[in-house]
N, C-alpha and C positions, 0 to 999 in steps of 0.2 A: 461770263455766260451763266446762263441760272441755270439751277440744278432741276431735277425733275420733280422732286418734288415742289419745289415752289411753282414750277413750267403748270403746274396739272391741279392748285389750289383753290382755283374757281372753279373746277368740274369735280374734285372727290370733297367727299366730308372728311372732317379730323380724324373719323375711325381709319379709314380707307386710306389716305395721306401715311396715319404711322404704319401701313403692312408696306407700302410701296418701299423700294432697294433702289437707292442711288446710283449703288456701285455694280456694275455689270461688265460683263469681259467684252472688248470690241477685237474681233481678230480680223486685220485688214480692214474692210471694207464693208464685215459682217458681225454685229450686234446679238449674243447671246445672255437672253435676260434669266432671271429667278423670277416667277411670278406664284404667288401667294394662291392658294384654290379659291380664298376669299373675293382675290380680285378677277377670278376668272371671265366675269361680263363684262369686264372692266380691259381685258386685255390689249385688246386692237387701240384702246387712247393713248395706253400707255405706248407701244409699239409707236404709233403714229406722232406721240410726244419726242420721243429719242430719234427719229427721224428729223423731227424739226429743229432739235437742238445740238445733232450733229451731222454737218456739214460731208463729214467724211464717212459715215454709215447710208450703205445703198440697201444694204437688209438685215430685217430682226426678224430673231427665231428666240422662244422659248421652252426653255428647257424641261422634258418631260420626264421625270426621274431621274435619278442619278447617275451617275458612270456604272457601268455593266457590261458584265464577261471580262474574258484575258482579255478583248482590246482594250479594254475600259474606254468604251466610246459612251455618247451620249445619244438619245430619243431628244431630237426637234422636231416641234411644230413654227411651222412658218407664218408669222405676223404679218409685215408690212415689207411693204419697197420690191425689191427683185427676188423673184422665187429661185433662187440659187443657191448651193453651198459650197462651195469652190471661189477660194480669193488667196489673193496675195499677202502675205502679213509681214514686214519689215521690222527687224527687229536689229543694236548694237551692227549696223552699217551692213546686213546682210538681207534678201529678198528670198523668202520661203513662200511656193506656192502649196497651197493643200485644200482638200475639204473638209470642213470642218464634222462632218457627219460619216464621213469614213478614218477621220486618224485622230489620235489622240492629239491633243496641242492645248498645251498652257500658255497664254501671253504674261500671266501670272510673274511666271519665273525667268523673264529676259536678262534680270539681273542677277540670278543666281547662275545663270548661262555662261556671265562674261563673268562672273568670280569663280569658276572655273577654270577659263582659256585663259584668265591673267596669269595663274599660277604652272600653268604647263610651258616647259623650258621647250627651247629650239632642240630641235632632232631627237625627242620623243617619241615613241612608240604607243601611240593610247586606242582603247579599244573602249566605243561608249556601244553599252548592254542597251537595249531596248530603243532602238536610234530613233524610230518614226520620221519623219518626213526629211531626221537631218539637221536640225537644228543648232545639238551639242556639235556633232560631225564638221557640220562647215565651219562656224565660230571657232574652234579651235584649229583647224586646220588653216581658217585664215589668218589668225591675230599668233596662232602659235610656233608657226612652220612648224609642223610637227606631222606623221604617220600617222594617221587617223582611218580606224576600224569603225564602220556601226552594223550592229544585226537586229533584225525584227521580221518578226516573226507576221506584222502583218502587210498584205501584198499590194493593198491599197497605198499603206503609207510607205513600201519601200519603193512601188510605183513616182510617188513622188517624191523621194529623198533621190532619185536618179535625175530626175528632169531640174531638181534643185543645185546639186554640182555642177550641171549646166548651165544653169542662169545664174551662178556665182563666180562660173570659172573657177571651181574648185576640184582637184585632185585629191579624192580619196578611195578607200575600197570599202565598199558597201554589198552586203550578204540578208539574202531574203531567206527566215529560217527561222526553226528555235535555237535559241541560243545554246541548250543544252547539246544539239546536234552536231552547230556549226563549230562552236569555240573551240571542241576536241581536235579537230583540225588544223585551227592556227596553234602559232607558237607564243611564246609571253610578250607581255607588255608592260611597259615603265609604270604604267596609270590605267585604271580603270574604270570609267562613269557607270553609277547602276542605275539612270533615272527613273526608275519605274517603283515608287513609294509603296504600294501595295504590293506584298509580296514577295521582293526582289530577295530578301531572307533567304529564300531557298535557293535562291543560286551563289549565295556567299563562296559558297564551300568549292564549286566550279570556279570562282572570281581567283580563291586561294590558288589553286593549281595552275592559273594561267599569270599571274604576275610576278614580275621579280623580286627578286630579292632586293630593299629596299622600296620598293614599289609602293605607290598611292593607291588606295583607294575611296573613291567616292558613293557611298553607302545613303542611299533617300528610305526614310520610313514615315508613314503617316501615327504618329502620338499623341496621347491626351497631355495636356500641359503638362499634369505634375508626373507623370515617364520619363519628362525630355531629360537629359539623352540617359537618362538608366534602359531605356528598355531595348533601344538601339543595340547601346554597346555588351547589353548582355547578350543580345543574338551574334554578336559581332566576335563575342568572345568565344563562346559556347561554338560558333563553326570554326573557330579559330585553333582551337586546342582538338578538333577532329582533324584536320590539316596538320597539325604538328605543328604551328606555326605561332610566330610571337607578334602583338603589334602595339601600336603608340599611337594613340587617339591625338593628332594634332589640332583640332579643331570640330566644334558643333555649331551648326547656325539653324535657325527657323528661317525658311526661306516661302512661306504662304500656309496660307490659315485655310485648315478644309472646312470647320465647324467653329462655333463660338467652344474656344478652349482646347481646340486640336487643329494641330500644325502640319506642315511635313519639314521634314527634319534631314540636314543633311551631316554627317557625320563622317570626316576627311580623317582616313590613319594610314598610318605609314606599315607595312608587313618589314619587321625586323628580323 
């Protein structure tokens, strides 16, 4: 299949051609691009290009500034195809419905998803921080048999992390809330996911109080390359020794690039 920018080589010039972005997120059935302010008159060919070159995209929207606020949701304008933002997105043998303009959702990371739930053992207790529609939640409670917590804080996306358990046949317990509120409530957990890269820092010190002894953590920050992982495990340390608490960094991986030379970062330790 040809790429876009060769698809669009007789309608832009060579200037036009190098701003245009190949790479773009398709989540289900819905196409969210980067477009250039350069190519702003230019939009709707492009839109209408990626319609023709994928089969399986019914709509494009592009992306109007960056992620914003605690949801860190995204500003769409709608391109081409079906004026919709609600689809299905299929990811590691599970069916997630959401809207893309109400919940957070990376397709980015489906494979940071399942290098998660491979490493969670059978009859697990794990609690994933910032769940959104469910994602970590189901995958591990399918592929792990395992007790699976998620809490979020937003209402849209725990709206559909419920109708998600449903259309997966998955048994889990899911809490609409801040986590700061909710967690004091429950009791520990073997494992703990913090997907939420922006931020999640400051609930380190909550994550200590609630898992066990032994216990996993899974710890996301967004870094500039040359931090990786000093500046993680310096936050990592630093709420560590406020808890009282000792740990053993088993593993760091770069798991998606937010910026040319900044990643998000995921930083797996064991609380000893």
């Amino acid at each position: 299949m040809a790429n876009l920018k060769n698809y669009l080589k007789k309608k832009f010039t060579k200037k036009e051609l190098a701003l245009v972005r190949n790479a773009f997120d398709i989540v289900g059935d819905i196409a969210i691009l980067e477009i250039p302010r350069e190519l702003n008159k230019k939009q709707k060919i492009i839109a209408k290009a990626v319609l023709d070159l994928h089969n399986n995209v019914k709509a494009v929207y592009k992306e109007v500034g960056g992620r914003k606020g605690k949801l860190r949701l995204q500003k769409l304008q709608w391109l081409a195809g079906e004026k919709r933002t609600e689809t299905i997105c299929r990811e590691n043998g599970v069916s997630l419905k959401l809207d893309v303009a109400k919940v957070y959702f990376s397709p980015r990371i489906a494979s940071e998803r399942k290098r998660i739930y491979q490493q969670v053992k059978k009859g697990e207790k794990v609690l994933v921080m910032f769940s959104g529609a469910a994602p970590y939640v189901i995958e591990i409670a399918k592929y792990a048999n395992a007790t699976v917590y998620g809490i979020e804080v937003n209402k849209a996306a725990h709206k559909y992390a419920v109708e998600n358990l449903k259309l997966n046949k998955i048994d889990a317990k899911l809490f609409c809330g801040d986590v700061r509120k909710v967690l004091p409530k429950l009791k520990k957990f073997d494992r703990i996911a913090m997907p939420l890269p922006k931020g999640a820092g400051s609930y380190l010190e909550l994550a200590f109080k609630h898992v066990k002894r032994n216990g996993i953590i899974h710890f996301y920050d967004f870094l500039p390359e040359e931090e990786i992982p000093s500046a993680a495990i310096k936050k990592i340390t630093a709420s560590a020794k406020k808890a009282k608490k000792k740990i053993k960094v088993k593993k760091t991986v770069k798991c998606g690039q937010l910026a040319p030379r900044a990643y998000r970062v995921c930083v797996d330790f064991k609380v000893v």
